[in-house]
N, C-alpha and C positions, 0 to 999 in steps of 0.2 A: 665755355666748354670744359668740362674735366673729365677724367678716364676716371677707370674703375677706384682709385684709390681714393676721388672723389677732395681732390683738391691737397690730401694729406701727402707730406713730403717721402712715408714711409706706411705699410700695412702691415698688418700677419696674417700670415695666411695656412692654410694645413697640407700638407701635401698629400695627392691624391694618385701619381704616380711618377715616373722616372722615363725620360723619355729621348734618344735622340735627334735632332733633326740637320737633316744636309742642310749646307751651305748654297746657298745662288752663284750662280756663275759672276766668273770665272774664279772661285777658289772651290776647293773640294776639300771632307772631310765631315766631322759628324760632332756638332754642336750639343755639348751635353746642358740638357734642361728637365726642368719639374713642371708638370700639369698642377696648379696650386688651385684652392677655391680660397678667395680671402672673405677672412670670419665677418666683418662689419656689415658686408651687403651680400656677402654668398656668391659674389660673380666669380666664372673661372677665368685664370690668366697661365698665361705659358712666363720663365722666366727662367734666364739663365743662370747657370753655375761657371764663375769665374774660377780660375785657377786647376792644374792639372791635378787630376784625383779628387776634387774635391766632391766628385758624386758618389763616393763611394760615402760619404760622411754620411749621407742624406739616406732615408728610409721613409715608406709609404707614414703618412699619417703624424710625421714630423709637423714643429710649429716651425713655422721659417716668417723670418723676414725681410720682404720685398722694397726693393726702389725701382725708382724710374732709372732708365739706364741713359738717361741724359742728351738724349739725343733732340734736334731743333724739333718743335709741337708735338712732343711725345713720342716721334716717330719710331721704328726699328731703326738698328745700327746696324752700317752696313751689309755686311751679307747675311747675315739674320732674318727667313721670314716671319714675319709678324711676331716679334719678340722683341716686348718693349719693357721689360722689368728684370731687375738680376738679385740671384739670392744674397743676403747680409749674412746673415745670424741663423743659425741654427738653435732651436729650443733655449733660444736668451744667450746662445752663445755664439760671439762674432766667429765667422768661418774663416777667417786671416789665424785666429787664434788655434782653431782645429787644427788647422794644416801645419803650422810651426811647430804641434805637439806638446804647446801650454798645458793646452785644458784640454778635457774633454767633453763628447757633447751629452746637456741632461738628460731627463727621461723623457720620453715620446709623449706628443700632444694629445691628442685623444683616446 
């Protein structure tokens, strides 16, 4: 059985919007994530953006890329619905790196 990445430990994918979604009880609050289509096979997946501000990095049509977010059989993480991938890298550049204000991110994928 493998998900959409199709056995790969990582994808890229383009971003096709910007989106929040609540949390499951019992926590509250609004989990920032990107609606992604990954390039290989074209399926869409929802995936999250770790760290505070870091949606503000990200823009429509971005290349991002995606991991599994580690959880036992692929599943979502905790209070996450059906969110089972989290953003890496922005346009070839790691998003740890954005946010410390090394680098900044290159030009837009498509």
């Amino acid at each position: 059985k493998e998900g959409p990445l199709e056995g790969a430990p990582m994808g890229r994918a383009l971003v096709l919007k910007k989106k929040g979604i609540e949390q499951k009880q019992p926590h509250s609050g609004i989990i920032k994530a990107v609606r992604c289509q990954l390039i290989k096979n074209g399926i869409q997946i929802t995936a999250f953006v770790p760290k505070t501000g870091a949606i503000k990095h990200i823009d429509e049509h971005d290349e991002v890329i995606v991991e599994g977010l580690g959880a036992s059989q692929g599943g979502a993480v905790g209070s996450m619905h059906g969110v089972k991938f989290k953003v890496v890298a922005v346009n070839g550049v790691p998003l740890s790196e954005i946010l410390k204000g090394k680098k900044e991110k290159g030009k837009g994928g498509a």
